[in-house]
MILO-997105 format. One record per residue (C-alpha): z, x, y. Coordinates in steps of 0.02 Angstrom, whole numbers, plus 50000, padded with zeros to 5 digits. Last residue first. Layout:
BEGIN
ZXY;...
This chain:
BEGIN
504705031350246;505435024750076;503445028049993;503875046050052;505445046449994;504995037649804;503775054749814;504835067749846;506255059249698;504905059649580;504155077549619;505905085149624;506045075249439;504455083449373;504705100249459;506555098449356;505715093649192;504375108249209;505715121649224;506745114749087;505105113548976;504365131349017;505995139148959;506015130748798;503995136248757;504655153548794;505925152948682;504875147248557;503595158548609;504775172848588;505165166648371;503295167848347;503335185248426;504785190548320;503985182548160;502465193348194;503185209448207;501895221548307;502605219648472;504205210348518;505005218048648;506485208248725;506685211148901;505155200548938;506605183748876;508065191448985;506745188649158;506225171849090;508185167249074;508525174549254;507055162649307;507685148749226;509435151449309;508725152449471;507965135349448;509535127949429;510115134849574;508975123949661;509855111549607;511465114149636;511085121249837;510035106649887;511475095949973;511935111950055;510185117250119;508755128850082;507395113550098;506405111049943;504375108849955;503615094249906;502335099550060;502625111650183;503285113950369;504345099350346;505485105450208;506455092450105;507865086650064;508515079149888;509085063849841;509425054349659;510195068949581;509715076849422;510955089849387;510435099349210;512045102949087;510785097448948;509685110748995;510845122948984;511215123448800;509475124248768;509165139348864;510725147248813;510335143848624;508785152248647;509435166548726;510585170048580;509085167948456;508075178448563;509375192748566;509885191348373;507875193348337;507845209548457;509165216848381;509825227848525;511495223048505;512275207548615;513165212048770;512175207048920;511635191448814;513295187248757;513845191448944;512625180549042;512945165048929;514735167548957;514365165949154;513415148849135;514725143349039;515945149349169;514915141049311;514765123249207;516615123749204;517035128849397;515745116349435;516675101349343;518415108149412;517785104549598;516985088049529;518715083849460;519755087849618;518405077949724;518575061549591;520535063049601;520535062249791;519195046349778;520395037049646;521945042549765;521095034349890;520625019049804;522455016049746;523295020349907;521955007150000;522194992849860;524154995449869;524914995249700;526355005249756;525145021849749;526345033249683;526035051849718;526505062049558;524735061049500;524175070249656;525455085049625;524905087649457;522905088749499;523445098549652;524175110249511;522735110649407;521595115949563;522515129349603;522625135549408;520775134049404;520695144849566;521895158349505;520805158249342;519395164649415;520265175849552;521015186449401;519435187349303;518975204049322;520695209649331;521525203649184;522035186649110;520845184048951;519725170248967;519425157048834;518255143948874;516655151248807;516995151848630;516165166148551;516745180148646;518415178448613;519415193648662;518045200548765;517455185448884;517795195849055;517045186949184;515335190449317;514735186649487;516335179449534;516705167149651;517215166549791;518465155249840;518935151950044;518055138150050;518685130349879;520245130249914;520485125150084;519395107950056;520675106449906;522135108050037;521395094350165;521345082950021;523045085549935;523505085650126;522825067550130;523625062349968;525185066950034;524995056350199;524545041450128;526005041349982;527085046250154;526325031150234;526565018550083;528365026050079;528685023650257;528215005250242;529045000450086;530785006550184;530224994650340;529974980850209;531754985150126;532414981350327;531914960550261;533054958150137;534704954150268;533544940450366;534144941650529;532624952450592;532544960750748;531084970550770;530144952850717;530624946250878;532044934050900;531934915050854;533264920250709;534184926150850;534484908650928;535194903050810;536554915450796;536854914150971;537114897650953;538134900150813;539044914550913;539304902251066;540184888750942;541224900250870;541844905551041;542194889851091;542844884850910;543834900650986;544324893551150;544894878651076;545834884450960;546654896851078;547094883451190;547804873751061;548844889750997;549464890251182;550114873251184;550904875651011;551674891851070;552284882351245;552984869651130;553634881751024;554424891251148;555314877851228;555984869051063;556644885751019;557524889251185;558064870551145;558534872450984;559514889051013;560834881551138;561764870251000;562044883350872;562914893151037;564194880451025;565614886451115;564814891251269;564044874051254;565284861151248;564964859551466;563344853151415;561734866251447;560054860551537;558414868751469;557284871151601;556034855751674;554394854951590;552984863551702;552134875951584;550874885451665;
């Protein structure tokens, strides 16, 4: 508290009020200058406390970073996670798909019989083309997801994409397979159209052959094929040889020379996709054995 002595008045003052101001002037300004140095002290206090404090925030955990950039890392974060976490349901959703497809035992090829990629949109091959258009569209969606040029993101969506395309891969090779069935099913009864149509099929087929490196086997019998999921393609592929040997006694060929001659052929083809996948089961049965 201010303890300068009050104002004193001279006995001219009550008629020279100019004369009284300066002094309740002088007063207040000293004790407004007094109280302005206090306040500038206090605050270069003050100041002084919130540099401190400053300072000593930038030793602070990382969950409290001074560094103004530095919350754009936390963004970066969340979108490598969501990228994660899309690409996993793109998974998960793909794994859906194709267990609950089945497919069909037959398609429609009508309108264009001769190219074997063009199916007509009707009934009988509604759920065909349902599945391809499922699998197109998590195609789409997985090339939207941005991988932000992190090594993990990038692999994964390399592995995603790689599932999606094997899953379209079998879909292909199953239509083809199917289109074979109905130009054979629905070629005239000339027997020489019939076995060159089947002939083609054979051929055709055979280069679409799955030679994996494994294979499981039975126990209970030797070089023998297990009935299992890892087996499934390729023994298929024997199936399909055998459906091909049952089209080829269709055909009758008796008494025409040319026809006959033309039926080994086929035949001959046959034997030599059936004998190159014994030869490669027997390969891959015996580099297991000498593994063991």
């Amino acid at each position: 508290m201010d303890q300068s002595p009050p104002p004193s008045y001279s006995s001219h003052s009550p008629k020279s009020p100019s004369t009284r101001a300066p002094s309740i002037i002088s007063a207040r300004s000293s004790s407004t200058r007094s109280n302005k140095s206090s306040t500038t002290s206090s605050s270069k206090a003050s100041l002084a406390s919130k540099v401190k404090g400053l300072a000593g925030h930038r030793k602070s955990p990382p969950d409290y970073p001074s560094d103004p950039v530095n919350p754009s890392l936390f963004d970066d974060t969340a979108d490598i996670r969501a990228s994660s976490a899309a690409m996993q349901d793109i998974l998960a959703d793909l794994m859906i798909s194709v267990k609950n497809f089945q497919c069909p035992s037959e398609l429609d090829f009508s309108p264009g019989a001769e190219n074997p990629m063009l199916l007509v949109n009707n009934q009988t091959n509604e759920s065909f083309i349902g599945q391809l258009c499922n699998l197109n569209e998590l195609r789409l969606q997985l090339s939207s997801v941005r991988a932000y040029g992190v090594v993990e993101l990038i692999d994964m969506k390399k592995r995603v994409q790689m599932s999606i395309d094997r899953v379209l891969q079998k879909m292909q090779e199953r239509q083809l397979e199917l289109h074979e069935q109905y130009m054979i099913s629905h070629t005239q009864d000339d027997a020489a159209t019939v076995l060159e149509t089947l002939y083609t099929s054979v051929r055709a087929s055979a280069k679409r052959f799955w030679y994996p490196d494994e294979l499981e086997f039975s126990h209970e019998a030797k070089n023998t094929l297990a009935e299992t999921g890892k087996n499934r393609r390729f023994i298929a592929q024997f199936d399909r040889i055998n459906k091909f040997k049952a089209e080829l006694n269709k055909v009758d060929v008796r008494g025409d020379p040319e026809l006959e001659a033309q039926h080994k052929v086929v035949s001959m083809a046959i034997g030599e996709c059936y004998q190159s996948l014994k030869a490669h089961q027997r390969k891959v049965y015996e580099n297991l054995k000498v593994s063991v």
